[in-house]
C-alpha positions, 0 to 999 in steps of 0.5 A, a space after each residue: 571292943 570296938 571290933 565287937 559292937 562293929 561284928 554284933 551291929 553287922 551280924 544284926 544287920 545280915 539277920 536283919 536282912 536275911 529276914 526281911 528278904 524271908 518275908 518279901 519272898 514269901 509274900 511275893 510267893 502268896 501275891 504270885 498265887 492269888 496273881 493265878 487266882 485272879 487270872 483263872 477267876 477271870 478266865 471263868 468269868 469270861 466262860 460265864 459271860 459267854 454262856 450268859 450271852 448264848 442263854 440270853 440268845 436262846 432267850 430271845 429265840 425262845 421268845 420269838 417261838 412264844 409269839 409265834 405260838 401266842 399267834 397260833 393259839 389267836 387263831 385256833 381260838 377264832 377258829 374255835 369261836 367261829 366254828 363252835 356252832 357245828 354248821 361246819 361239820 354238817 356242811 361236810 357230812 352234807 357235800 359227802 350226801 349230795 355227791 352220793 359217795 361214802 366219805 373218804 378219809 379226809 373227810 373224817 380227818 376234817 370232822 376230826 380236826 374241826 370237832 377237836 379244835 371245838 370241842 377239845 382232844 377228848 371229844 368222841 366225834 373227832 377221837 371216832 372220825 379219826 379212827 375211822 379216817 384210819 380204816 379207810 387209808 388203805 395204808 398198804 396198798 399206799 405202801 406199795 405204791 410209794 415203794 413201787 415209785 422210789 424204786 423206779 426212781 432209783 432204778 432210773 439212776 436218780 439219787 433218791 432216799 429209799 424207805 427200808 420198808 422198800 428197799 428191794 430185795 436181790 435174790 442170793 446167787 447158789 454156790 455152785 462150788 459142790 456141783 461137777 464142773 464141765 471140763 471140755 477134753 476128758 
């Protein structure tokens, strides 16, 4: 009998065991996946710092671009201010009177300029003086000009970027392979 209560405790002992061992292996199974988590959360969290440093950076940029535009709308509001009389404009048609020639085109581009910068996008002087600027620029004759340099300049062995617009033209070589051929002895 002694034997028996000594086999039952055992038995309860390794059924103890067996089950305490079940429990710590599935728990460690779980702490070794939320281990993982852990590892890839903070994988993440260093991806979104570094993100957050770079948009903090382009913040920054962003910020020193907006000062700078800041500064440029200070001085075209002077600029603005300063020119709202119109005395500007009439000095310009002025000098093109006193010099006895037609305006040319940056005249008009200035009037354009100064009456847009005083009077906003919409105004029908500056709109007119710069298709008119337009009419003047003989854009093809400038065309040719520029081209006719860019290809000396190519030529000459210079190592230059040629607008397509110019890029010259070699004249196809004819395909003599129909034509009879001159054969010396027959």
């Amino acid at each position: 009998m002694k034997r028996l209560i000594l086999e039952i405790i055992l038995g309860v002992l390794v059924l103890a065991l067996s089950v305490t061992t079940y429990i710590f292996f599935s728990k460690s199974k779980l702490v070794s996946s939320k281990e993982q988590e852990v590892v890839n959360l903070n994988l993440e969290s260093d991806k979104l710092k570094s993100q957050i440093n770079e948009l903090t950076n382009k913040i920054s940029e962003s910020s020193s671009q907006l000062d700078d535009y800041n500064k440029l709308l200070s001085i075209i509001s002077t600029a603005k201010i300063a020119l709202k009389s119109g005395i500007a404009i009439n000095d310009i048609n002025a000098a093109s009177e006193a010099t006895g020639s037609d305006m040319i085109s940056e005249r008009h581009l200035a009037i354009g300029a100064i009456s847009m910068i005083i009077n906003g996008e919409n105004d029908p002087l500056a709109i007119a003086s710069f298709e008119k600027a337009l009419e003047l620029v003989d854009l093809k004759t400038k065309l040719n000009a520029v081209c006719a340099a860019q290809n000396g300049l190519s030529a000459s062995g210079r190592d230059i970027k040629v607008l397509s617009e110019c890029a010259p033209t070699m004249p196809q070589k004819k395909d003599n392979s129909d034509a009879p051929q001159n054969v010396v002895g027959r």
